[in-house]
C-alpha positions in Angstrom: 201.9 158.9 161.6 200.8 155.3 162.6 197.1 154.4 162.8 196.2 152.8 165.8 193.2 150.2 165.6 192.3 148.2 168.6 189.6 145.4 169.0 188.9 142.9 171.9 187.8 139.4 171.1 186.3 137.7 173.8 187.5 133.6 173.2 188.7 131.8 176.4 192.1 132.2 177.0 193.8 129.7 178.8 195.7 131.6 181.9 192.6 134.4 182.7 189.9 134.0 180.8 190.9 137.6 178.4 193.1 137.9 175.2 194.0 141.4 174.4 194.4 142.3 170.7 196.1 145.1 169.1 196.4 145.6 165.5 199.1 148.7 164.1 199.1 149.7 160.2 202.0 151.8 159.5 201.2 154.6 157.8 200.6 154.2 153.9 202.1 156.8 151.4 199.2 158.0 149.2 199.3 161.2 147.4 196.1 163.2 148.4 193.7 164.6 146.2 193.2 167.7 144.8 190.7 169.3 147.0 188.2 170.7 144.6 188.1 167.7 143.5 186.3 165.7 146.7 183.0 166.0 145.9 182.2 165.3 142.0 178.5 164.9 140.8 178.5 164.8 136.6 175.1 165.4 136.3 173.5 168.7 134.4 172.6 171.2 136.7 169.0 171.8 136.5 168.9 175.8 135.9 171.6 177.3 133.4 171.6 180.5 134.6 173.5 181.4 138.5 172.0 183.4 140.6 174.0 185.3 143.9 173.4 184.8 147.1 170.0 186.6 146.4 168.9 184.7 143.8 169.4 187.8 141.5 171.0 186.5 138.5 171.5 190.4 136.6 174.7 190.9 139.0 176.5 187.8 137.7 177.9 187.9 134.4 178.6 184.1 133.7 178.0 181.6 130.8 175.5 179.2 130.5 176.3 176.1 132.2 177.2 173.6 129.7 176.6 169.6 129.5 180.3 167.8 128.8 178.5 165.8 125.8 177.7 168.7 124.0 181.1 170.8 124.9 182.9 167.6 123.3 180.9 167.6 120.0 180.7 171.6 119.7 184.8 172.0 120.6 184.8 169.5 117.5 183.4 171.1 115.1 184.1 175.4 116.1 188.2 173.7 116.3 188.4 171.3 113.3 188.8 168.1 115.5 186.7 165.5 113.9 189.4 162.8 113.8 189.7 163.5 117.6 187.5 161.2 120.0 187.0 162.2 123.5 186.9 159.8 126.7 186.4 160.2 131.1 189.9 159.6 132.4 189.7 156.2 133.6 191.5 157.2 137.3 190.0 160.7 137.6 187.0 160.9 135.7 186.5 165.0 136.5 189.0 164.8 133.5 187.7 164.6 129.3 190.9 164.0 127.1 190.7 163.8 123.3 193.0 161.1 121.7 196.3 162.1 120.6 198.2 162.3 123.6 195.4 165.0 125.0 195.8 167.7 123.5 192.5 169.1 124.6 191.4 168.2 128.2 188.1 169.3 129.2 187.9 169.6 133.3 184.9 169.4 135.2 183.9 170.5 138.5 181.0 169.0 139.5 179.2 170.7 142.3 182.0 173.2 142.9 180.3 175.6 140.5 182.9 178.6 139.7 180.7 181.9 139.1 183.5 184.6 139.5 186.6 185.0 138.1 188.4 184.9 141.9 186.4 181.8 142.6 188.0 180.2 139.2 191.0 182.0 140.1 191.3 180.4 143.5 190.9 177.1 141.6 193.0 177.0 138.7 195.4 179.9 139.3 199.2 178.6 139.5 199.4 179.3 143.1 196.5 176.9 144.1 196.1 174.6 140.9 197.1 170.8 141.2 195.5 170.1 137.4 199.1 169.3 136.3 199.6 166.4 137.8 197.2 165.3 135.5 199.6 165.4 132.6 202.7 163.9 134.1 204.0 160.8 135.7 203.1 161.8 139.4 205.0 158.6 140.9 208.5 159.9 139.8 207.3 164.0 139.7 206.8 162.8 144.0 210.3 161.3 144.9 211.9 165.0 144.4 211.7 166.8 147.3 213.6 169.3 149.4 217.6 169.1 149.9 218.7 167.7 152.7 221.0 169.5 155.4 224.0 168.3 157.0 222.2 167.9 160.1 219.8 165.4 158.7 222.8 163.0 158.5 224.5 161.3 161.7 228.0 161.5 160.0 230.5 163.5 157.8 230.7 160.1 155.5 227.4 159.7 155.5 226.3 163.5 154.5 229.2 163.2 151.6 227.5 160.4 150.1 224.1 162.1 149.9 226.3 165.3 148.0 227.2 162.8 145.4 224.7 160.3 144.7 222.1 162.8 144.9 220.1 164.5 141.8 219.9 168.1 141.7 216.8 169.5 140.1 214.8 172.8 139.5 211.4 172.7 139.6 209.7 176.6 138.0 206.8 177.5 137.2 205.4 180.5 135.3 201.8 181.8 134.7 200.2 184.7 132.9 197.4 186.0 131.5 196.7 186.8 128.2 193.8 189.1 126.5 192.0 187.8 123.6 188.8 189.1 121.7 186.6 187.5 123.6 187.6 187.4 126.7 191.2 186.2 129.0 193.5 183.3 129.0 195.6 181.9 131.7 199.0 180.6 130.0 200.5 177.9 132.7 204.3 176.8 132.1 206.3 174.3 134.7 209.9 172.8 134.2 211.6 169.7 136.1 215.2 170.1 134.9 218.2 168.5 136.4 220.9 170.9 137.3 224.4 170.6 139.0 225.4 172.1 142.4 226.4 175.6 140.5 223.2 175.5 138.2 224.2 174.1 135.1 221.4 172.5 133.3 221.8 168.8 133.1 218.9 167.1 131.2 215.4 167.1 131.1 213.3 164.8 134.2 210.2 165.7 133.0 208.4 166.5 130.2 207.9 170.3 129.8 204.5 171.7 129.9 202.6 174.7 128.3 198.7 174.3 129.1 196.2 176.9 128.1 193.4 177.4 130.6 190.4 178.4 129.2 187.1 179.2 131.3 183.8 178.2 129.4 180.8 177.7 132.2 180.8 177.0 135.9 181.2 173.5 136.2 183.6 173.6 132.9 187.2 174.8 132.0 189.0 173.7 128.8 192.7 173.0 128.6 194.8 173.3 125.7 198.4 172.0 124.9 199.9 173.3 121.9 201.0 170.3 119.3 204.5 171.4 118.7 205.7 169.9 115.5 209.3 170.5 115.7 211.5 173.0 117.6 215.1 173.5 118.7 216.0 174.4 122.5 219.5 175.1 123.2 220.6 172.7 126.1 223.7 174.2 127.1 224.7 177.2 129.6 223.0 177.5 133.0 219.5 175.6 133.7 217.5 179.3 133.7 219.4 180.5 130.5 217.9 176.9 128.8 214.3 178.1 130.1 214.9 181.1 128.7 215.4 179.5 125.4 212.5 177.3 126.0 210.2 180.1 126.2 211.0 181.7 123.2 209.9 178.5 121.0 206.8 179.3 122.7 205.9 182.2 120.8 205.8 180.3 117.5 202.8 178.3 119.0 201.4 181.3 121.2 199.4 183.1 118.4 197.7 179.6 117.4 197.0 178.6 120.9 195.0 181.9 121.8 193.0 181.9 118.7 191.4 178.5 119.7 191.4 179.5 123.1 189.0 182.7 121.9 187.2 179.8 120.0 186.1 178.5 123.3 185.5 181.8 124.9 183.1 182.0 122.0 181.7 178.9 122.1 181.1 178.9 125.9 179.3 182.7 125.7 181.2 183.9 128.3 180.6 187.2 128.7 183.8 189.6 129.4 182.4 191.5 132.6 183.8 187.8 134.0 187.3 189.0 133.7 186.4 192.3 135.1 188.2 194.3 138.2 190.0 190.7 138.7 193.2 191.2 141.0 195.3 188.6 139.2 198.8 188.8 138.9 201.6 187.3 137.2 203.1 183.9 138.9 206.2 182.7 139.1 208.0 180.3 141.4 211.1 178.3 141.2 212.9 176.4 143.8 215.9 173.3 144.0 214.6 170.1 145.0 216.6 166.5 144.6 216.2 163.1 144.9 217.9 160.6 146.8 217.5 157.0 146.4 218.0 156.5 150.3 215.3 158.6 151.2 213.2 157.9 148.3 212.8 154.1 149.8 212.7 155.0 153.7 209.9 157.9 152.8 208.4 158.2 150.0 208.1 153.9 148.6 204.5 153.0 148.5 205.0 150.1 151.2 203.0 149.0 154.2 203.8 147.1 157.5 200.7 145.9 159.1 201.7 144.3 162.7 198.9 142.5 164.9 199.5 141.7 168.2 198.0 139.8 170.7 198.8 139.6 174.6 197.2 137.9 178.0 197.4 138.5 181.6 200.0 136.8 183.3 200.3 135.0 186.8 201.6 137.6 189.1 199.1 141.0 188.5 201.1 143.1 187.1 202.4 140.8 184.2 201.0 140.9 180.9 202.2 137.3 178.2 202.6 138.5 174.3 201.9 135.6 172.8 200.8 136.6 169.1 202.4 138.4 166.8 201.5 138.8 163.1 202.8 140.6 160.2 201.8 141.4 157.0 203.9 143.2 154.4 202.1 145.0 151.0 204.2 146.5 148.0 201.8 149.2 147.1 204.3 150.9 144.8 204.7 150.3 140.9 208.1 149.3 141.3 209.0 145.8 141.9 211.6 145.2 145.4 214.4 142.4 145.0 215.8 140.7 147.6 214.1 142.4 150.3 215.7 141.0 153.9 212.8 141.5 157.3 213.1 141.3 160.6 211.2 142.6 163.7 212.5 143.7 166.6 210.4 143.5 169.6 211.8 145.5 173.0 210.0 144.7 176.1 209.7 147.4 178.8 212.6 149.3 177.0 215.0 146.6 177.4 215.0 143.2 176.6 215.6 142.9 172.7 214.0 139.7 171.1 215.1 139.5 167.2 212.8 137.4 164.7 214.2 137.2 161.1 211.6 136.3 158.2 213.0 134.2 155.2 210.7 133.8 152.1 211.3 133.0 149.2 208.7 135.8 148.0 211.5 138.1 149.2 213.4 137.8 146.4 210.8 139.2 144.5 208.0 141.4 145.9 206.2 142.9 142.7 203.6 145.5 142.8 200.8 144.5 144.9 202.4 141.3 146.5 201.4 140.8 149.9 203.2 138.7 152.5 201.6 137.4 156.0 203.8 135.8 158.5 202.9 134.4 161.8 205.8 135.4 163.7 207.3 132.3 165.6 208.3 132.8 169.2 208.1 132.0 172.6 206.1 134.1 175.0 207.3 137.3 176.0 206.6 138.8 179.9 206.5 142.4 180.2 205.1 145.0 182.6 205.0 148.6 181.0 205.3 148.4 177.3 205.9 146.2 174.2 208.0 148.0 171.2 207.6 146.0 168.0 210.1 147.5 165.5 210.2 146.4 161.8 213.2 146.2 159.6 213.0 146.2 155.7 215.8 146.5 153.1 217.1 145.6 150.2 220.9 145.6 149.4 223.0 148.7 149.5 224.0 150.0 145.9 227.5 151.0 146.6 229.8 149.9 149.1 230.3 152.6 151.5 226.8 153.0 151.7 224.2 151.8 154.4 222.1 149.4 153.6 218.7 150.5 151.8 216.3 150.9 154.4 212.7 150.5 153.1 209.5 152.8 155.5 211.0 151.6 158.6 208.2 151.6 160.9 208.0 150.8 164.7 204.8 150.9 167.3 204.9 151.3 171.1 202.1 149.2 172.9 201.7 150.8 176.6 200.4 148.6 179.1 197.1 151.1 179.8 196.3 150.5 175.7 196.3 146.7 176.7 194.1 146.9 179.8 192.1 149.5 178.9 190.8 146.8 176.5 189.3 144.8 179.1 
Protein backbone atom coordinates (compact mmCIF):
# COMPACT_ATOMS: atom_id res chain seq x y z
CA UNK A 1 0.00 0.00 0.00
CA UNK A 2 1.21 3.49 -1.14
CA UNK A 3 1.79 6.23 1.46
CA UNK A 4 0.22 9.31 0.70
CA UNK A 5 2.01 12.62 2.05
CA UNK A 6 0.68 15.90 1.14
CA UNK A 7 2.03 19.54 1.91
CA UNK A 8 0.98 23.02 0.58
CA UNK A 9 3.61 25.56 -0.01
CA UNK A 10 2.39 28.94 -0.24
CA UNK A 11 5.02 30.73 -3.07
CA UNK A 12 3.25 32.92 -5.80
CA UNK A 13 2.22 31.08 -8.56
CA UNK A 14 2.02 32.78 -11.66
CA UNK A 15 -1.81 31.96 -12.99
CA UNK A 16 -3.72 32.13 -9.28
CA UNK A 17 -1.72 32.92 -6.79
CA UNK A 18 -1.73 28.77 -5.24
CA UNK A 19 0.65 25.80 -6.19
CA UNK A 20 -0.71 22.52 -5.01
CA UNK A 21 1.93 19.84 -3.98
CA UNK A 22 1.61 16.23 -3.69
CA UNK A 23 4.37 13.91 -2.83
CA UNK A 24 3.70 9.70 -3.24
CA UNK A 25 6.36 7.12 -1.81
CA UNK A 26 5.60 3.80 -3.06
CA UNK A 27 5.63 1.40 -0.66
CA UNK A 28 9.16 0.14 0.60
CA UNK A 29 9.68 -3.71 1.22
CA UNK A 30 11.15 -4.07 4.78
CA UNK A 31 10.88 -7.15 6.70
CA UNK A 32 9.25 -6.26 10.13
CA UNK A 33 10.50 -7.04 13.29
CA UNK A 34 10.02 -9.52 15.60
CA UNK A 35 7.48 -8.29 17.96
CA UNK A 36 8.89 -9.04 21.32
CA UNK A 37 11.55 -7.44 20.18
CA UNK A 38 10.03 -3.58 19.98
CA UNK A 39 10.79 -2.37 23.05
CA UNK A 40 14.52 -3.38 24.32
CA UNK A 41 16.02 -1.71 27.50
CA UNK A 42 19.59 -3.66 28.50
CA UNK A 43 19.73 -2.34 31.73
CA UNK A 44 19.68 -4.74 35.13
CA UNK A 45 16.44 -4.75 36.54
CA UNK A 46 16.61 -3.39 39.87
CA UNK A 47 14.86 -6.39 42.08
CA UNK A 48 15.98 -10.11 41.17
CA UNK A 49 13.24 -11.65 42.42
CA UNK A 50 9.36 -11.45 40.35
CA UNK A 51 6.63 -10.97 42.04
CA UNK A 52 2.72 -11.72 40.55
CA UNK A 53 0.31 -9.49 40.02
CA UNK A 54 0.23 -9.22 43.90
CA UNK A 55 3.44 -8.61 44.53
CA UNK A 56 3.70 -12.14 46.23
CA UNK A 57 6.83 -13.56 44.95
CA UNK A 58 6.23 -17.46 46.84
CA UNK A 59 3.72 -18.35 43.81
CA UNK A 60 6.39 -17.84 41.20
CA UNK A 61 9.02 -20.26 40.78
CA UNK A 62 11.55 -18.41 38.51
CA UNK A 63 15.41 -17.75 38.52
CA UNK A 64 17.07 -14.90 39.49
CA UNK A 65 17.33 -12.32 36.92
CA UNK A 66 20.69 -12.34 35.50
CA UNK A 67 23.06 -9.39 34.13
CA UNK A 68 24.39 -10.47 30.34
CA UNK A 69 28.06 -9.62 31.54
CA UNK A 70 28.06 -12.07 34.11
CA UNK A 71 25.98 -14.91 32.03
CA UNK A 72 28.88 -14.41 29.38
CA UNK A 73 31.80 -14.93 31.86
CA UNK A 74 29.94 -17.76 34.04
CA UNK A 75 28.66 -19.78 30.60
CA UNK A 76 32.59 -19.57 30.08
CA UNK A 77 33.82 -21.11 32.68
CA UNK A 78 30.59 -23.98 33.87
CA UNK A 79 31.04 -24.87 29.58
CA UNK A 80 34.88 -24.85 29.03
CA UNK A 81 34.74 -21.80 26.59
CA UNK A 82 37.56 -19.64 27.42
CA UNK A 83 38.96 -19.35 23.89
CA UNK A 84 35.34 -18.08 23.03
CA UNK A 85 34.80 -14.13 23.17
CA UNK A 86 31.31 -12.92 23.24
CA UNK A 87 29.97 -9.58 21.39
CA UNK A 88 26.11 -7.46 20.93
CA UNK A 89 25.10 -8.31 17.36
CA UNK A 90 25.87 -5.21 15.64
CA UNK A 91 22.07 -5.14 13.69
CA UNK A 92 20.09 -6.53 16.60
CA UNK A 93 21.78 -5.96 19.64
CA UNK A 94 18.92 -8.19 21.90
CA UNK A 95 21.41 -10.83 20.42
CA UNK A 96 25.10 -12.03 22.45
CA UNK A 97 27.05 -14.43 19.97
CA UNK A 98 30.33 -16.05 20.96
CA UNK A 99 33.04 -16.20 18.11
CA UNK A 100 33.17 -19.20 16.09
CA UNK A 101 30.34 -18.86 13.90
CA UNK A 102 27.88 -18.58 17.23
CA UNK A 103 27.73 -21.40 18.60
CA UNK A 104 26.29 -20.01 21.68
CA UNK A 105 23.78 -17.05 21.41
CA UNK A 106 22.59 -15.52 24.46
CA UNK A 107 19.05 -13.61 23.75
CA UNK A 108 17.72 -10.94 25.74
CA UNK A 109 14.47 -9.48 26.30
CA UNK A 110 14.71 -6.49 27.76
CA UNK A 111 11.58 -5.30 29.38
CA UNK A 112 9.41 -8.26 28.13
CA UNK A 113 10.34 -10.14 31.26
CA UNK A 114 9.18 -14.00 30.80
CA UNK A 115 8.02 -15.35 34.44
CA UNK A 116 6.07 -18.57 33.26
CA UNK A 117 6.77 -21.15 31.19
CA UNK A 118 3.53 -20.17 28.77
CA UNK A 119 4.73 -16.65 28.68
CA UNK A 120 8.33 -18.07 27.43
CA UNK A 121 6.41 -20.50 25.59
CA UNK A 122 4.40 -17.84 23.72
CA UNK A 123 7.79 -16.33 22.94
CA UNK A 124 10.20 -18.84 21.76
CA UNK A 125 7.95 -21.80 21.07
CA UNK A 126 8.22 -22.88 17.14
CA UNK A 127 4.72 -21.67 16.51
CA UNK A 128 5.39 -18.05 17.47
CA UNK A 129 9.37 -17.77 17.47
CA UNK A 130 11.11 -15.55 14.69
CA UNK A 131 14.77 -16.04 16.61
CA UNK A 132 15.86 -17.99 13.44
CA UNK A 133 16.16 -15.51 11.27
CA UNK A 134 18.89 -14.63 13.30
CA UNK A 135 21.05 -17.42 12.06
CA UNK A 136 20.33 -17.32 8.35
CA UNK A 137 20.60 -15.04 5.37
CA UNK A 138 17.04 -13.46 5.71
CA UNK A 139 17.34 -11.58 2.22
CA UNK A 140 17.27 -14.92 0.19
CA UNK A 141 15.21 -17.16 3.18
CA UNK A 142 12.34 -13.96 2.04
CA UNK A 143 12.13 -14.35 -1.84
CA UNK A 144 10.46 -18.05 -1.31
CA UNK A 145 7.06 -17.69 -0.99
CA UNK A 146 3.82 -19.47 -1.83
CA UNK A 147 3.19 -21.17 -5.39
CA UNK A 148 1.49 -19.45 -7.68
CA UNK A 149 -1.89 -20.64 -9.37
CA UNK A 150 -2.76 -20.61 -12.88
CA UNK A 151 -5.10 -17.88 -12.29
CA UNK A 152 -2.31 -15.55 -11.24
CA UNK A 153 -1.13 -15.58 -14.80
CA UNK A 154 -2.95 -13.83 -17.88
CA UNK A 155 -1.90 -16.60 -20.26
CA UNK A 156 -1.38 -20.46 -20.83
CA UNK A 157 2.39 -19.30 -22.12
CA UNK A 158 2.88 -17.32 -19.56
CA UNK A 159 1.73 -19.77 -16.52
CA UNK A 160 4.15 -22.59 -18.39
CA UNK A 161 7.01 -20.47 -18.02
CA UNK A 162 6.51 -19.96 -14.30
CA UNK A 163 6.20 -24.26 -14.09
CA UNK A 164 9.69 -24.30 -15.46
CA UNK A 165 11.75 -21.56 -14.41
CA UNK A 166 10.50 -21.75 -11.05
CA UNK A 167 12.34 -23.38 -7.84
CA UNK A 168 10.49 -25.81 -5.86
CA UNK A 169 11.31 -25.85 -2.18
CA UNK A 170 10.18 -27.30 1.24
CA UNK A 171 10.33 -25.39 4.04
CA UNK A 172 9.73 -27.87 7.71
CA UNK A 173 10.11 -27.30 10.84
CA UNK A 174 10.22 -29.55 13.89
CA UNK A 175 10.25 -28.86 17.68
CA UNK A 176 10.33 -30.86 20.86
CA UNK A 177 11.00 -30.86 24.16
CA UNK A 178 13.41 -32.66 26.02
CA UNK A 179 13.85 -33.53 29.93
CA UNK A 180 17.11 -33.07 31.51
CA UNK A 181 18.19 -33.18 35.27
CA UNK A 182 17.58 -29.96 35.94
CA UNK A 183 15.01 -28.85 34.28
CA UNK A 184 13.47 -28.92 30.10
CA UNK A 185 14.85 -28.14 26.71
CA UNK A 186 13.18 -27.06 23.66
CA UNK A 187 15.02 -28.73 20.62
CA UNK A 188 14.15 -26.47 17.39
CA UNK A 189 14.97 -28.07 13.79
CA UNK A 190 13.97 -26.13 10.30
CA UNK A 191 14.90 -27.27 6.64
CA UNK A 192 14.88 -25.10 3.29
CA UNK A 193 15.48 -27.91 0.75
CA UNK A 194 14.80 -27.73 -2.91
CA UNK A 195 12.55 -30.39 -4.28
CA UNK A 196 11.08 -31.23 -7.72
CA UNK A 197 7.32 -31.20 -8.67
CA UNK A 198 6.94 -34.96 -7.38
CA UNK A 199 9.11 -34.37 -4.17
CA UNK A 200 12.46 -35.47 -4.94
CA UNK A 201 15.05 -33.68 -2.92
CA UNK A 202 17.13 -31.43 -5.02
CA UNK A 203 19.88 -29.67 -2.95
CA UNK A 204 20.22 -27.85 0.02
CA UNK A 205 19.01 -23.59 -0.14
CA UNK A 206 19.71 -23.11 3.23
CA UNK A 207 21.80 -24.06 5.81
CA UNK A 208 20.15 -26.60 8.19
CA UNK A 209 19.52 -25.63 11.67
CA UNK A 210 19.39 -27.53 15.13
CA UNK A 211 19.22 -24.78 18.01
CA UNK A 212 18.84 -25.61 21.55
CA UNK A 213 16.75 -23.29 23.56
CA UNK A 214 17.54 -23.04 26.99
CA UNK A 215 15.61 -20.80 29.62
CA UNK A 216 17.93 -19.19 32.36
CA UNK A 217 16.11 -15.89 33.91
CA UNK A 218 13.34 -13.60 32.69
CA UNK A 219 15.04 -11.24 30.60
CA UNK A 220 17.56 -14.26 29.41
CA UNK A 221 17.36 -17.44 27.22
CA UNK A 222 20.52 -19.19 25.91
CA UNK A 223 20.75 -20.85 22.50
CA UNK A 224 22.93 -23.60 21.58
CA UNK A 225 24.01 -25.11 18.13
CA UNK A 226 25.73 -28.24 18.27
CA UNK A 227 29.46 -28.04 16.45
CA UNK A 228 29.13 -30.94 14.19
CA UNK A 229 32.51 -32.20 13.26
CA UNK A 230 31.78 -34.36 10.46
CA UNK A 231 28.63 -36.35 9.42
CA UNK A 232 27.17 -38.09 6.35
CA UNK A 233 23.49 -37.34 5.10
CA UNK A 234 22.26 -39.41 2.34
CA UNK A 235 21.00 -36.91 -0.44
CA UNK A 236 19.09 -39.15 -2.52
CA UNK A 237 15.34 -40.48 -2.53
CA UNK A 238 12.47 -38.11 -1.81
CA UNK A 239 13.18 -34.62 0.04
CA UNK A 240 11.32 -36.10 3.57
CA UNK A 241 13.25 -39.44 3.33
CA UNK A 242 16.69 -37.02 3.20
CA UNK A 243 15.24 -35.26 6.48
CA UNK A 244 14.70 -38.33 7.80
CA UNK A 245 18.34 -39.15 7.41
CA UNK A 246 19.23 -35.77 8.64
CA UNK A 247 17.73 -36.34 11.87
CA UNK A 248 19.32 -39.34 12.69
CA UNK A 249 22.90 -37.59 12.61
CA UNK A 250 21.36 -35.64 15.20
CA UNK A 251 21.40 -38.10 17.81
CA UNK A 252 25.19 -38.37 17.76
CA UNK A 253 25.25 -34.59 18.95
CA UNK A 254 21.91 -34.84 21.08
CA UNK A 255 23.38 -36.33 24.27
CA UNK A 256 26.25 -33.52 24.20
CA UNK A 257 23.89 -30.74 23.50
CA UNK A 258 21.50 -31.50 26.61
CA UNK A 259 24.23 -31.99 28.96
CA UNK A 260 25.37 -28.25 28.39
CA UNK A 261 21.99 -27.34 28.11
CA UNK A 262 21.44 -28.79 31.92
CA UNK A 263 24.72 -26.74 32.52
CA UNK A 264 22.77 -23.68 32.06
CA UNK A 265 19.70 -24.85 33.73
CA UNK A 266 22.17 -25.09 36.51
CA UNK A 267 23.87 -22.13 36.23
CA UNK A 268 20.72 -19.94 35.78
CA UNK A 269 18.99 -21.71 39.19
CA UNK A 270 16.03 -22.23 37.55
CA UNK A 271 13.90 -24.01 39.62
CA UNK A 272 11.78 -27.09 37.88
CA UNK A 273 8.20 -26.01 39.19
CA UNK A 274 8.98 -23.55 35.93
CA UNK A 275 8.25 -26.38 33.66
CA UNK A 276 5.37 -27.49 35.66
CA UNK A 277 1.64 -28.32 34.41
CA UNK A 278 2.95 -26.60 31.02
CA UNK A 279 0.58 -27.56 28.01
CA UNK A 280 3.26 -27.76 25.43
CA UNK A 281 3.16 -29.91 22.64
CA UNK A 282 5.22 -31.23 19.99
CA UNK A 283 5.48 -28.95 16.61
CA UNK A 284 5.82 -29.67 13.36
CA UNK A 285 5.01 -27.84 10.13
CA UNK A 286 6.04 -28.30 6.66
CA UNK A 287 4.70 -26.64 3.53
CA UNK A 288 5.97 -26.04 -0.52
CA UNK A 289 7.00 -22.62 -1.19
CA UNK A 290 9.07 -21.47 -4.55
CA UNK A 291 10.79 -18.77 -5.98
CA UNK A 292 10.39 -17.07 -9.10
CA UNK A 293 12.63 -14.59 -10.41
CA UNK A 294 9.70 -12.56 -11.97
CA UNK A 295 7.96 -12.17 -8.91
CA UNK A 296 10.97 -11.91 -6.78
CA UNK A 297 11.71 -8.33 -8.67
CA UNK A 298 7.97 -7.08 -9.09
CA UNK A 299 7.44 -7.94 -5.13
CA UNK A 300 9.72 -8.75 -3.06
CA UNK A 301 13.22 -6.29 -4.51
CA UNK A 302 14.07 -3.77 -1.98
CA UNK A 303 13.32 -0.80 -4.44
CA UNK A 304 11.54 2.57 -4.07
CA UNK A 305 9.70 5.08 -6.38
CA UNK A 306 9.25 8.34 -4.76
CA UNK A 307 7.01 10.65 -7.32
CA UNK A 308 6.36 14.48 -6.34
CA UNK A 309 3.94 16.32 -7.99
CA UNK A 310 2.96 19.64 -8.23
CA UNK A 311 -0.27 21.26 -9.96
CA UNK A 312 -2.03 24.93 -10.32
CA UNK A 313 -5.34 26.20 -11.01
CA UNK A 314 -6.08 26.72 -14.45
CA UNK A 315 -8.09 29.55 -16.40
CA UNK A 316 -11.53 28.21 -16.79
CA UNK A 317 -12.68 26.87 -12.91
CA UNK A 318 -12.77 23.70 -13.17
CA UNK A 319 -9.23 23.15 -14.71
CA UNK A 320 -6.35 22.28 -12.72
CA UNK A 321 -2.23 22.71 -14.85
CA UNK A 322 0.36 19.74 -13.63
CA UNK A 323 3.24 21.42 -14.13
CA UNK A 324 5.90 19.49 -11.76
CA UNK A 325 6.73 16.31 -11.73
CA UNK A 326 9.66 14.77 -9.87
CA UNK A 327 11.05 11.32 -9.41
CA UNK A 328 13.34 9.83 -7.37
CA UNK A 329 14.42 6.08 -7.64
CA UNK A 330 16.41 4.22 -4.46
CA UNK A 331 17.94 0.56 -4.75
CA UNK A 332 17.46 -0.37 -1.21
CA UNK A 333 18.26 -4.10 -1.92
CA UNK A 334 21.83 -5.69 -1.63
CA UNK A 335 21.82 -6.72 -5.03
CA UNK A 336 23.08 -4.51 -7.68
CA UNK A 337 20.37 -3.73 -10.95
CA UNK A 338 21.96 -3.53 -14.57
CA UNK A 339 20.64 -1.88 -17.25
CA UNK A 340 17.53 -0.73 -15.60
CA UNK A 341 15.10 1.03 -18.52
CA UNK A 342 12.22 3.87 -16.65
CA UNK A 343 9.54 5.54 -17.81
CA UNK A 344 6.40 7.20 -16.36
CA UNK A 345 3.29 7.10 -17.57
CA UNK A 346 0.98 9.85 -16.57
CA UNK A 347 -3.05 9.39 -17.65
CA UNK A 348 -5.09 12.44 -17.27
CA UNK A 349 -8.71 12.10 -16.33
CA UNK A 350 -8.42 8.29 -17.43
CA UNK A 351 -7.55 9.05 -20.81
CA UNK A 352 -4.99 11.00 -22.29
CA UNK A 353 -1.62 8.97 -22.05
CA UNK A 354 1.57 11.26 -21.82
CA UNK A 355 4.86 8.92 -21.92
CA UNK A 356 8.26 10.38 -20.37
CA UNK A 357 11.31 8.01 -20.82
CA UNK A 358 14.37 8.59 -18.41
CA UNK A 359 17.95 7.77 -19.88
CA UNK A 360 20.88 7.80 -17.43
CA UNK A 361 23.78 6.61 -17.56
CA UNK A 362 23.45 5.50 -13.75
CA UNK A 363 20.98 2.93 -15.26
CA UNK A 364 23.35 0.84 -16.30
CA UNK A 365 24.41 0.32 -13.02
CA UNK A 366 22.19 1.03 -9.97
CA UNK A 367 24.24 -0.63 -6.91
CA UNK A 368 22.91 -0.94 -3.46
CA UNK A 369 21.89 2.26 -2.08
CA UNK A 370 22.19 4.41 -5.42
CA UNK A 371 19.65 6.95 -5.65
CA UNK A 372 18.49 8.71 -8.76
CA UNK A 373 16.38 12.12 -8.90
CA UNK A 374 14.91 13.26 -12.19
CA UNK A 375 13.02 16.36 -12.89
CA UNK A 376 10.66 14.97 -15.31
CA UNK A 377 10.65 17.22 -18.54
CA UNK A 378 7.34 18.14 -20.02
CA UNK A 379 4.84 20.47 -21.01
CA UNK A 380 1.84 21.26 -18.92
CA UNK A 381 -0.78 18.85 -18.57
CA UNK A 382 -4.80 20.20 -18.24
CA UNK A 383 -6.94 17.88 -16.44
CA UNK A 384 -10.34 18.05 -14.51
CA UNK A 385 -10.90 14.87 -12.29
CA UNK A 386 -7.72 12.98 -11.79
CA UNK A 387 -3.95 12.62 -12.60
CA UNK A 388 -2.54 8.88 -12.77
CA UNK A 389 1.25 8.86 -12.68
CA UNK A 390 2.27 5.26 -13.44
CA UNK A 391 5.98 4.17 -13.10
CA UNK A 392 7.76 1.57 -15.21
CA UNK A 393 11.06 -0.19 -14.09
CA UNK A 394 12.84 -3.16 -15.66
CA UNK A 395 15.66 -4.69 -16.53
CA UNK A 396 16.09 -7.12 -19.54
CA UNK A 397 14.17 -10.28 -19.83
CA UNK A 398 16.41 -13.48 -19.13
CA UNK A 399 15.01 -15.76 -21.71
CA UNK A 400 13.32 -15.05 -24.83
CA UNK A 401 9.89 -15.91 -24.48
CA UNK A 402 9.68 -14.25 -21.39
CA UNK A 403 8.30 -10.71 -20.46
CA UNK A 404 10.38 -8.28 -19.65
CA UNK A 405 11.53 -8.15 -15.88
CA UNK A 406 9.38 -5.84 -14.31
CA UNK A 407 10.89 -4.28 -11.16
CA UNK A 408 7.88 -2.97 -7.94
CA UNK A 409 5.85 -1.35 -10.55
CA UNK A 410 4.09 1.21 -8.69
CA UNK A 411 1.33 3.77 -9.84
CA UNK A 412 -0.63 6.69 -7.74
CA UNK A 413 -4.02 8.22 -8.58
CA UNK A 414 -4.19 12.03 -7.68
CA UNK A 415 -8.10 12.96 -7.43
CA UNK A 416 -8.94 16.44 -8.01
CA UNK A 417 -10.69 16.79 -4.24
CA UNK A 418 -6.88 15.64 -2.88
CA UNK A 419 -5.64 18.73 -4.97
CA UNK A 420 -8.15 21.30 -3.70
CA UNK A 421 -8.63 20.19 -0.56
CA UNK A 422 -5.08 21.54 -0.23
CA UNK A 423 -6.04 24.99 -0.57
Amino acid sequence: MSILLVSCSNGDSAKSGIKITADVVSEINEIPEQSANESINFEKPESKESENATGDTSQISVSEYYDVEEITEDLKAVLNLSYYNFSRDITDPSYIESSEMGYYVIHTTGNNHLRTFEEFCRYYCGYNWNGFRFFINTTDFDTYGQPLKKSNFTSESEYDSYIRRRILANYTIKEKMYDVENGKVLEYKSWLVARDDVGNFDGNLMPYLLIYKVYCSPNITVLIRPRWEEFSVFKTGTFSEVLVNWEMEDDRVRETALNKSNKILKLCGVKKEFFENNNFKPYFKSEMLSFYYLTYYSDVFNFTTIFNAAAYKGETENELVLDEINVTLVNNDVATLYELKFKITVLADGERDYSYPLWSEYLKKMKPGDKIHWEVPFKKINFVSNITIISDSHIEKYYQNDPKIKIRPFNKTFTRDEFLNLT
